[in-house]
N, C-alpha and C positions, 0 to 999 in steps of 0.2 A: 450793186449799182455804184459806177465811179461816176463824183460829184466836183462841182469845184466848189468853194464855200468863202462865202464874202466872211468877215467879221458878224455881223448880226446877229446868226441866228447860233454860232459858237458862242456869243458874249452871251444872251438872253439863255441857253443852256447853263452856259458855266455860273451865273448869278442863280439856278434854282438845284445845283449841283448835280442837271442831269446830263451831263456830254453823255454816259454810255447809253442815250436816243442815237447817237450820232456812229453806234459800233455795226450797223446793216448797213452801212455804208462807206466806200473806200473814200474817204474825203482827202480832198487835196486842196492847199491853200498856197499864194502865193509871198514870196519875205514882203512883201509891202499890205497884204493883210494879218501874217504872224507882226511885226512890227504893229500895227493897230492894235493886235488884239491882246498881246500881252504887253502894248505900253498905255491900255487903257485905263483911265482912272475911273471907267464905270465896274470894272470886274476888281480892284483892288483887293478888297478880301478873300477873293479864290483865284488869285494870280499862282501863287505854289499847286494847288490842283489843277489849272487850266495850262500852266505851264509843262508838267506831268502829261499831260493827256496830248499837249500837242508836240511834245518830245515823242510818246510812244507808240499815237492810233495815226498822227495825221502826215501826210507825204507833203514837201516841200518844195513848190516848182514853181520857177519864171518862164514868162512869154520870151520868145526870142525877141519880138517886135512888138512892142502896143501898138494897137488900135487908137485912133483918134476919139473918143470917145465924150461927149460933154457930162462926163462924170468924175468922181473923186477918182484920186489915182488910184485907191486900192480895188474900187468895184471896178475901175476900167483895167488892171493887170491880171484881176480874175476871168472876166470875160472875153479878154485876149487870149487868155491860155485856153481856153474853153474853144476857144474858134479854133488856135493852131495845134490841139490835140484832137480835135474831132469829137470831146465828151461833151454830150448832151443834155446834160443837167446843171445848173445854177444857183447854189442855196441862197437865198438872202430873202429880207423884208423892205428892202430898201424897195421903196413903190419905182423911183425912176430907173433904175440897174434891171430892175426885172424889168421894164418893158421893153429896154434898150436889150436886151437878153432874149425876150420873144420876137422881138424884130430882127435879128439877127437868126430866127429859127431854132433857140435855146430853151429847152424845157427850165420853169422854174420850179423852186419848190422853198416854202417860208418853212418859218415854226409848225403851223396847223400842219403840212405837207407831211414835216417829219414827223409828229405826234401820230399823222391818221397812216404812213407805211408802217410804226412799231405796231400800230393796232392792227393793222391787217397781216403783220407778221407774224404777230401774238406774241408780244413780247413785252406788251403790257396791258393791261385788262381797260374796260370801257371806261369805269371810276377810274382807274389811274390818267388814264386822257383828259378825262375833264377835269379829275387834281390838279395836272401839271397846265394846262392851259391858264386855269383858274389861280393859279400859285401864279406863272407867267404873267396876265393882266395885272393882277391886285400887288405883287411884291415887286415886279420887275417889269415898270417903267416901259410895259407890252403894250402898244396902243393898237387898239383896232375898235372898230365903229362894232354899235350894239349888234348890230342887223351881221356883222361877219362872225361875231362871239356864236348868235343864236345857231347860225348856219353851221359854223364848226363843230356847234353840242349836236343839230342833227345828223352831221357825217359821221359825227362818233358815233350816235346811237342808233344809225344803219348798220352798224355791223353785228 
């Protein structure tokens, strides 16, 4: 599946040192989201590994044209290119980018999204989903309401 992928859910990876979640997938980011995400001071200690990974899994492409878009520049360059390529997918947790992204006819997909295709790919086991969620909320600054935690542990444990 080829993705375009905001900053988010690559920074919240690279703070629990699991980017290769992110290896089923052909991700493509734009320099105005590489910019964010390796000038961020929230990954600082896994800048050299996240740096690494987006030299050598992730593809680097701009919009011809942005979109007007009433979002940060980085989520509105990724969603332009998502529109002037014709891929279908949008990674982030940014609540207002993904709606502007479904409105726009754009599948999304956060963190839970990627945790629950490794598990349905089987490429990591049910305990490992709810480790790495549970790692995500408690160590890395993950917020999501109780009631979407609860729901995530039962998608994982549908499978």
């Amino acid at each position: 599946m080829e993705a375009i992928a905001n900053s988010t859910v690559i920074i919240l990876l690279a703070k629990i040192r699991r980017l290769d979640l992110l290896n089923i997938f052909k991700i493509i980011i734009t320099t105005k989201v590489e910019e964010e995400i390796l000038g961020s001071k929230k990954v600082i200690s896994e800048n050299k590994y996240l740096e690494e990974y987006v030299k050598e899994k992730i593809r680097i492409e701009d919009p011809i044209e942005e979109m007007s878009l009433d979002l940060d520049s980085e989520e509105n360059s990724a969603i332009s290119l998502c529109k002037q390529k014709n891929i279908n997918w949008f990674f982030s947790d940014d609540k207002r980018a993904r709606k502007t992204a479904e409105l726009l006819q754009i599948k999304t997909k956060g963190l839970i999204g990627v945790i629950l295709e490794n598990l349905r790919e089987k490429k990591i086991t049910k305990n490992e989903a709810k480790e790495i969620l549970k790692i995500s909320v408690t160590l890395n600054s993950y917020y999501i309401s109780a009631d979407i935690y609860a729901k995530a542990i039962e998608l994982i444990d549908d499978f």
